[in-house]
C-alpha beads as a LAMMPS data file, in Angstrom:
LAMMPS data file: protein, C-alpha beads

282 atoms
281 bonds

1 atom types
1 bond types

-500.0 500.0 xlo xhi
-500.0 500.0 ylo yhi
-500.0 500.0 zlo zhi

Masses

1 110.0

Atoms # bond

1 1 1 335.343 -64.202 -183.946
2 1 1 332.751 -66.118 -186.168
3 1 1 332.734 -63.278 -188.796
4 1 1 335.766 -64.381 -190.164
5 1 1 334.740 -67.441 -191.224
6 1 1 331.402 -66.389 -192.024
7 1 1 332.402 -63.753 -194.707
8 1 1 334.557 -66.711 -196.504
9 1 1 332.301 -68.961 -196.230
10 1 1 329.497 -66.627 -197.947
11 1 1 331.409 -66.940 -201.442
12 1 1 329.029 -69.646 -203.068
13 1 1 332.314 -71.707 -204.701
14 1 1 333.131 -72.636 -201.000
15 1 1 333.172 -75.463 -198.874
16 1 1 333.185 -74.311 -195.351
17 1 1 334.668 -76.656 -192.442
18 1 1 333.463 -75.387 -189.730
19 1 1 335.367 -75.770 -186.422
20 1 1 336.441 -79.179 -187.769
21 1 1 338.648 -80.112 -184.468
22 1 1 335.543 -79.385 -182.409
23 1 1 335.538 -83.137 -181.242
24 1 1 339.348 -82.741 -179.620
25 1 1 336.932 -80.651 -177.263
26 1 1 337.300 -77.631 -175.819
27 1 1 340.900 -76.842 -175.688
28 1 1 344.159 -76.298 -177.589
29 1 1 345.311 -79.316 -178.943
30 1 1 348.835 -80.078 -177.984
31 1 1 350.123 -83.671 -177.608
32 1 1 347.177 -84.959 -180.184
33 1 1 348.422 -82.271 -182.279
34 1 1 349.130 -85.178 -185.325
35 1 1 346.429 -86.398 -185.864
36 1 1 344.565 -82.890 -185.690
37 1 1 346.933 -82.301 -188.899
38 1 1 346.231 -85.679 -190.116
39 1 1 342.120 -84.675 -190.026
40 1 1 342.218 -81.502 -191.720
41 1 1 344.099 -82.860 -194.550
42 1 1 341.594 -85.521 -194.566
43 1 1 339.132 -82.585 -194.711
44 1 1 340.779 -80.380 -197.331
45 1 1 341.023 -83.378 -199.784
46 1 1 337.348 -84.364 -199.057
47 1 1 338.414 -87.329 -197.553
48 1 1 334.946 -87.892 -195.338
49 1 1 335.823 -91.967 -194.971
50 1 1 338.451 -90.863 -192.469
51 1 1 336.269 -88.687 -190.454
52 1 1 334.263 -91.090 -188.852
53 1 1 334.661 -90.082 -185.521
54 1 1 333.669 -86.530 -186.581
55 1 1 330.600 -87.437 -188.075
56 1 1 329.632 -89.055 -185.040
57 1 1 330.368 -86.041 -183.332
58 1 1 327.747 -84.302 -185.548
59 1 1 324.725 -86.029 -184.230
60 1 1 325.179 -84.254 -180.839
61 1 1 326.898 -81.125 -182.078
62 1 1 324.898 -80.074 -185.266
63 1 1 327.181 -77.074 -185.746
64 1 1 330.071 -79.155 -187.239
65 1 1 327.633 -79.421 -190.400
66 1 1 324.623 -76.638 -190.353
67 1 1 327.736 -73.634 -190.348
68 1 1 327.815 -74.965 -193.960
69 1 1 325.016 -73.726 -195.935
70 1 1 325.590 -75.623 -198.730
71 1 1 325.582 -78.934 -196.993
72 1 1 323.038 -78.167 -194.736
73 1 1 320.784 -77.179 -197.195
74 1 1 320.457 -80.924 -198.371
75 1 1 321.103 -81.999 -194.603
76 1 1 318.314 -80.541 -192.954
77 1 1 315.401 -82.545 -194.370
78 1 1 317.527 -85.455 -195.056
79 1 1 319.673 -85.487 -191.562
80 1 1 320.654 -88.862 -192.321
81 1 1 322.896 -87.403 -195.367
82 1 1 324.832 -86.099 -193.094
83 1 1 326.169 -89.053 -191.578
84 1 1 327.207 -90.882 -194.796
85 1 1 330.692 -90.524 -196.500
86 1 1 329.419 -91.599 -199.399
87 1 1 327.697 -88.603 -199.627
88 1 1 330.014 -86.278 -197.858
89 1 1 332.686 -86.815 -200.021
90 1 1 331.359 -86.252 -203.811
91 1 1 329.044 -83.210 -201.983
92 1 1 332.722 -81.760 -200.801
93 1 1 334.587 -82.579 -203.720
94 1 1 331.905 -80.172 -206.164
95 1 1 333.423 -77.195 -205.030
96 1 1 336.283 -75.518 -206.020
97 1 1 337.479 -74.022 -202.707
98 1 1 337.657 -75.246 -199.295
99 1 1 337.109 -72.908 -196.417
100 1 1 338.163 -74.016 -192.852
101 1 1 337.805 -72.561 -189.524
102 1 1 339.511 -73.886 -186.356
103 1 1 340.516 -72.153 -183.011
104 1 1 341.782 -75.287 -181.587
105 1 1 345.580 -75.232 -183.122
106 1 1 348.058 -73.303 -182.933
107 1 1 349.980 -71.079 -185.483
108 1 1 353.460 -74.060 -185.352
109 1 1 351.267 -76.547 -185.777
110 1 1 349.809 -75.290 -189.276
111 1 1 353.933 -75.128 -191.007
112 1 1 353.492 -78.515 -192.751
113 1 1 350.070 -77.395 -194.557
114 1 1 351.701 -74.568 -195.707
115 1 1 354.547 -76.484 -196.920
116 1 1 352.299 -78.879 -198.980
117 1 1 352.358 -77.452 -202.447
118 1 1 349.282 -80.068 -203.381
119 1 1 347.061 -79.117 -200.652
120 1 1 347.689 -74.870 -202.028
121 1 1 346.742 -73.558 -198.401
122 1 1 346.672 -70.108 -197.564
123 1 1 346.502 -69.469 -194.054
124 1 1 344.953 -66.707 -192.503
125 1 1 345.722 -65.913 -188.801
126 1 1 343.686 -64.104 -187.311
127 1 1 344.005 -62.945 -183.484
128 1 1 342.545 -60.324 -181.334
129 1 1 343.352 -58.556 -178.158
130 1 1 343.523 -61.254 -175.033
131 1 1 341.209 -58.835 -173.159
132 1 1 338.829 -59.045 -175.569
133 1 1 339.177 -62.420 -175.876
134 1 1 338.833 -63.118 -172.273
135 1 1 335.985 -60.454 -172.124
136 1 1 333.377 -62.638 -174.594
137 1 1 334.368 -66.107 -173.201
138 1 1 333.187 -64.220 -169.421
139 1 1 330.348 -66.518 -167.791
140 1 1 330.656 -69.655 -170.647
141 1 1 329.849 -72.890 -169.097
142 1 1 331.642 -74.321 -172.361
143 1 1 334.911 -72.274 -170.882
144 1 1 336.095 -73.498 -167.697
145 1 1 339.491 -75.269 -168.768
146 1 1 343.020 -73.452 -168.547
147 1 1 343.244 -73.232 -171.897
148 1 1 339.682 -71.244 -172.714
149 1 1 339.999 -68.816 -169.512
150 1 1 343.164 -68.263 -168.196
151 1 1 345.131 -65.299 -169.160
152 1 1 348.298 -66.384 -168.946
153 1 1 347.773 -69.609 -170.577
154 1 1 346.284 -67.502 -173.256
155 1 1 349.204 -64.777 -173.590
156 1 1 351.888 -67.351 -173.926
157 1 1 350.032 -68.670 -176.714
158 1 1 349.942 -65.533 -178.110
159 1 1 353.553 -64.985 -177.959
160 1 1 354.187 -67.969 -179.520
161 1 1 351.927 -67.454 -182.246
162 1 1 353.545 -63.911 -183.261
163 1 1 357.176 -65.981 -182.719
164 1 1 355.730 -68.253 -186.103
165 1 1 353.852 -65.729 -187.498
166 1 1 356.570 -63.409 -187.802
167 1 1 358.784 -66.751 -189.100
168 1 1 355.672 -67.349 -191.555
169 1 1 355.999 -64.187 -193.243
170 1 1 359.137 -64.673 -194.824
171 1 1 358.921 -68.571 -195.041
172 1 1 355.377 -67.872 -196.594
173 1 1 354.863 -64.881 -198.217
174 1 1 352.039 -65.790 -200.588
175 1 1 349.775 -68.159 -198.874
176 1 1 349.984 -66.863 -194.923
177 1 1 348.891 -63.566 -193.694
178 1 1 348.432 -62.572 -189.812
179 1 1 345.737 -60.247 -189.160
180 1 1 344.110 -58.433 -186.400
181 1 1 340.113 -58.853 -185.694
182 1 1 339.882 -54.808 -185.028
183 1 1 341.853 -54.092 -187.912
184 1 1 338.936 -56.041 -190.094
185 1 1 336.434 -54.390 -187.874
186 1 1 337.331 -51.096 -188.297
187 1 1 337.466 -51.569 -192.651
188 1 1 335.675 -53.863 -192.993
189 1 1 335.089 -53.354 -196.543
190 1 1 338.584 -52.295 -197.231
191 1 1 340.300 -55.373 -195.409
192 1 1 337.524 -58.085 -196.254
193 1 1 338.571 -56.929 -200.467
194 1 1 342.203 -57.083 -199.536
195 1 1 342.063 -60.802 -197.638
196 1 1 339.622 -62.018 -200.544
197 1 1 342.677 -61.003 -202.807
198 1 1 344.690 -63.229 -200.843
199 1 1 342.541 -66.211 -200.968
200 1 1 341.902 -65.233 -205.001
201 1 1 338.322 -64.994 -204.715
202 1 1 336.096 -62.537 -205.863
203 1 1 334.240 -59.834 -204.497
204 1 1 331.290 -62.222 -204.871
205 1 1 327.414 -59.739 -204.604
206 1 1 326.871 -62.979 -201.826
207 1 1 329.918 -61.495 -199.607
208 1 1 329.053 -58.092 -200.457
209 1 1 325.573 -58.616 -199.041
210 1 1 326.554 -60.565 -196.349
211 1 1 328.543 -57.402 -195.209
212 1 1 325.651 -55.304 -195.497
213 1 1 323.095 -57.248 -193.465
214 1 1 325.875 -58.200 -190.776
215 1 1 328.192 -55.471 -189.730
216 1 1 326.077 -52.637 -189.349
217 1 1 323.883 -53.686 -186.166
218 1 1 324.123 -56.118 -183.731
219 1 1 322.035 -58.808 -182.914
220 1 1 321.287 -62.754 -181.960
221 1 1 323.025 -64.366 -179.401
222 1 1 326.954 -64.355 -178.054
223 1 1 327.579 -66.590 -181.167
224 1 1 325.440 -64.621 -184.217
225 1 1 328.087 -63.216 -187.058
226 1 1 325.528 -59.818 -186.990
227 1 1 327.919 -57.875 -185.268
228 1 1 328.312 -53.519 -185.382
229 1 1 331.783 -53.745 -187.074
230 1 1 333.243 -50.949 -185.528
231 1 1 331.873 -51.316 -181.698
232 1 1 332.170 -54.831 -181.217
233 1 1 335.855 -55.403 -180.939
234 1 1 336.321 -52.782 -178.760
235 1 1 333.336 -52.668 -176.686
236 1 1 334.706 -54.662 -173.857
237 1 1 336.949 -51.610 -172.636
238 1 1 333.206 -50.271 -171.601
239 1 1 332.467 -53.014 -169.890
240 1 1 335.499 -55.078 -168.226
241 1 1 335.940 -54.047 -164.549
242 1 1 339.412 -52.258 -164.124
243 1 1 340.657 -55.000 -161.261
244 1 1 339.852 -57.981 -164.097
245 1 1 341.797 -55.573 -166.630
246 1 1 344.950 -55.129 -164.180
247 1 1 345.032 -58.476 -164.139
248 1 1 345.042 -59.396 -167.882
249 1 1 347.880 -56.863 -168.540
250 1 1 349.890 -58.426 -165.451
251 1 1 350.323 -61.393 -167.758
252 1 1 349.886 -60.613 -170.940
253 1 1 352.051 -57.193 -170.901
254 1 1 354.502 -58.849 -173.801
255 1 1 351.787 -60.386 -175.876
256 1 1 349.784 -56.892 -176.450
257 1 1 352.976 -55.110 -177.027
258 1 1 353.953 -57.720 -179.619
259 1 1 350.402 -57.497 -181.210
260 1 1 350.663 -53.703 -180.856
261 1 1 348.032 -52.864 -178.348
262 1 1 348.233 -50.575 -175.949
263 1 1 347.852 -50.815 -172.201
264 1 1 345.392 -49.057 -169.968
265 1 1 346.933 -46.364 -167.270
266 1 1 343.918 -46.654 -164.967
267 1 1 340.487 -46.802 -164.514
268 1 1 339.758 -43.196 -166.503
269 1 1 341.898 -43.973 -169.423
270 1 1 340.571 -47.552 -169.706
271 1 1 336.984 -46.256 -170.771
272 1 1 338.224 -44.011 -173.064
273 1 1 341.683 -44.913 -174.832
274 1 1 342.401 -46.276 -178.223
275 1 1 343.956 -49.986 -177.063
276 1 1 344.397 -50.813 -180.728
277 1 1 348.224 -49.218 -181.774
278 1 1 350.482 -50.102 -184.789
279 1 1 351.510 -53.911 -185.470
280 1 1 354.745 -54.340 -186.454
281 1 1 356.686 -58.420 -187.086
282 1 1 360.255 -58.667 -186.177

Bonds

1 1 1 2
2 1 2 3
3 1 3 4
4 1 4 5
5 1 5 6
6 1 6 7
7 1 7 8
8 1 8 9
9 1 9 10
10 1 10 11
11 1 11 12
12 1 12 13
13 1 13 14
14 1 14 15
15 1 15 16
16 1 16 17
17 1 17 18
18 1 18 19
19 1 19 20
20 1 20 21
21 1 21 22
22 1 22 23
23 1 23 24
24 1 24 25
25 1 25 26
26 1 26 27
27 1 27 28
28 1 28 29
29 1 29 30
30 1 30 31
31 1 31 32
32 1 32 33
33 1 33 34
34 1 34 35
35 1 35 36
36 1 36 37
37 1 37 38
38 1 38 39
39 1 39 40
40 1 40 41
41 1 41 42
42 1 42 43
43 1 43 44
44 1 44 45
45 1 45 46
46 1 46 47
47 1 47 48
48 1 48 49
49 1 49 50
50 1 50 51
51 1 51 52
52 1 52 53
53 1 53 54
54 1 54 55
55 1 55 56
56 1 56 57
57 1 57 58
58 1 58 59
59 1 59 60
60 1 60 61
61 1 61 62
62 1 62 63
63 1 63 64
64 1 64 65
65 1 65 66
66 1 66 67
67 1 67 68
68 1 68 69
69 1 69 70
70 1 70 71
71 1 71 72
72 1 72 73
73 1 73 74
74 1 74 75
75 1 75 76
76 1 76 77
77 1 77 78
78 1 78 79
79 1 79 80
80 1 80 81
81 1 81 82
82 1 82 83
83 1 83 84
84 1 84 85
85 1 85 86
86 1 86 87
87 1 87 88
88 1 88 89
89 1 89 90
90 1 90 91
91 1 91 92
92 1 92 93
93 1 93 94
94 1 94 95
95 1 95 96
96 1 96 97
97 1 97 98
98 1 98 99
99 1 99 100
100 1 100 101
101 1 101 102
102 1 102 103
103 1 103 104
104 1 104 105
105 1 105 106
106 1 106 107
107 1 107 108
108 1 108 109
109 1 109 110
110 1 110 111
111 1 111 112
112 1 112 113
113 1 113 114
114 1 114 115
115 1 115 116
116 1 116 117
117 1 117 118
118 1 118 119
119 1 119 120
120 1 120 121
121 1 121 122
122 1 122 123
123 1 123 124
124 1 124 125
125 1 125 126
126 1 126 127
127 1 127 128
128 1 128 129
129 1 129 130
130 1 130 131
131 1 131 132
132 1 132 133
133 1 133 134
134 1 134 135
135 1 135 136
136 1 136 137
137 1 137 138
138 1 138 139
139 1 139 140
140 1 140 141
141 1 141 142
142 1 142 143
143 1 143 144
144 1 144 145
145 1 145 146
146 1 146 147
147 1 147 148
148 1 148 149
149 1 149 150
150 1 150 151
151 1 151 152
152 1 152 153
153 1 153 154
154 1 154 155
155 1 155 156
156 1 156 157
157 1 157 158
158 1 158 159
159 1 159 160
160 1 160 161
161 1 161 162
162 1 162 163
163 1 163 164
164 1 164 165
165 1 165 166
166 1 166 167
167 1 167 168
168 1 168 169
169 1 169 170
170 1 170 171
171 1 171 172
172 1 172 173
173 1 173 174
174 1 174 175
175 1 175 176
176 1 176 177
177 1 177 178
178 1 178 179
179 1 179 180
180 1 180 181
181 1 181 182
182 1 182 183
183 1 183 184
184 1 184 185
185 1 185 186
186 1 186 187
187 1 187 188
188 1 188 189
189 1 189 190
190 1 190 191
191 1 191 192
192 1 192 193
193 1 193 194
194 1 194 195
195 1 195 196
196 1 196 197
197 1 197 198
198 1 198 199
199 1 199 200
200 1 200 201
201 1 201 202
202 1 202 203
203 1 203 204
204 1 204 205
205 1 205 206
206 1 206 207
207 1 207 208
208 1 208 209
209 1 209 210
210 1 210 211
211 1 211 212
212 1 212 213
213 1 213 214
214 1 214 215
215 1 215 216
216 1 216 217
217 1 217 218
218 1 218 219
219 1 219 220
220 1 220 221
221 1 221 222
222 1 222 223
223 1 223 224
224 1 224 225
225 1 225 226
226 1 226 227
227 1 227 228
228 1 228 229
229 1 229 230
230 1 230 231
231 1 231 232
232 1 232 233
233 1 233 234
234 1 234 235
235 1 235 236
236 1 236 237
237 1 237 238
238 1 238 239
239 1 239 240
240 1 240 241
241 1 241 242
242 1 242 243
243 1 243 244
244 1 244 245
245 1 245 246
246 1 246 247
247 1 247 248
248 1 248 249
249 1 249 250
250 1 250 251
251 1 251 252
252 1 252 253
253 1 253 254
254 1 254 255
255 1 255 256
256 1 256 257
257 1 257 258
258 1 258 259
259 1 259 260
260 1 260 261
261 1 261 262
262 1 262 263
263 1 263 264
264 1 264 265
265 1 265 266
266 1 266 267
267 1 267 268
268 1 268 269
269 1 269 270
270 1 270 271
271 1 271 272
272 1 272 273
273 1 273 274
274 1 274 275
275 1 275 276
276 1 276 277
277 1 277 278
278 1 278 279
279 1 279 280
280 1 280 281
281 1 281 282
């Protein structure tokens, strides 16, 4: 779901952290879950001395940096830019808003961000149906551990994260809002105005265009932001053989309820049903 960060990130006051646990690996962090906190402060303040291990990371994985446009503008020609705090820093610290991405942490972990009236997060969590999910991490070397590719592992997550969310809500109601990727997809003009509200930015002619040229078609590879809006979320009902789908629901019955989608009868209904349904928080 890299359109969510993309469209944020396409606001020209941003700073955009992209995927900035990626060197925890691939996985939800659990017992290291501290010092994940303890980097992304680091991160929202700018704080690139702290990072070190990060930056590293960034010589072998060049999307920590080049999801940045900003940064990578100056970073491409000058790669060595990249791997100096001195530079990081100041670079960061020009812009008024920090954007950050992650997929690595879960909704709990997030409460003491929220509750950090210097930092001024909002927190936008956004999740998507597990069979969807599952359906686009299919054949992924990168996705062989429990916690990219099992279902169950997945769904309890899930639960979980609507437990908080639904917590969040009331403990938060101004800086956290849980959202559903086909909800986006399906208005995406409509909801992409609405969650800029939230994070009091503007309707920005960069995000506007960045709309146009990436949710009408699709194209690239399994990790390119162009993406038909409407099709994509949904298009793995087409595709997802009915045995792999029987199994998903098995597990993850509670976990689409809560996130109000609906379960496929069969084979028949599968292909052509509406899984999407109403989302209601306790």
């Amino acid at each position: 779901m890299r359109y969510g960060g993309g469209v944020v990130s396409s606001h020209p006051g941003t700073f955009y952290h992209y995927e900035p646990l990626h060197d925890f690996g691939v996985k939800q962090i659990r017992e290291e879950a501290a010092q994940a906190v303890r980097n992304l402060r680091h991160l929202l303040d700018c704080e690139y001395g702290e990072m070190e291990h990060l930056i590293e990371h960034g010589r072998s994985f060049k999307c920590v940096f080049n999801q940045n446009k900003a940064l990578w503008s100056q970073c491409k020609t000058l790669p060595d830019l990249c791997r100096k705090p001195e530079f990081l820093s100041p670079f960061c610290s020009l812009f008024p808003f920090q954007s950050l991405k992650t997929v690595r942490l879960r909704l709990n972990l997030t409460e003491e961000l929220l509750e950090d009236k210097k930092l001024g997060v909002r927190l936008l969590y956004l999740v998507r149906d597990p069979r969807g999910t599952l359906h686009s991490r299919r054949n992924k070397n990168w996705c062989s551990r429990k916690d990219c590719n099992d279902p169950e592992t997945l769904c309890k997550d899930l639960v979980r994260d609507y437990i908080t969310a639904s917590v969040f809500r009331r403990k938060f109601p101004n800086s956290f809002r849980a959202v559903r990727y086909e909800d986006i997809s399906f208005n995406v003009f409509h909801e992409t105005k609405e969650l800029l509200d939230f994070f009091r930015l503007d309707f920005h002619p960069d995000i506007q265009k960045f709309l146009q040229t990436h949710t009408a078609r699709s194209k690239g590879n399994a990790y390119s932001t162009f993406r038909d809006s409407k099709a994509a979320p949904v298009h793995w009902q087409k595709e997802m053989p009915w045995e792999k789908a029987q199994r998903i629901q098995g597990v993850c019955e509670k976990a689409l309820r809560l996130w109000g989608y609906e379960l496929a009868e069969g084979e028949e209904h599968l292909r052509s049903f509406m899984p999407v349904g109403r989302l209601e928080f306790a």
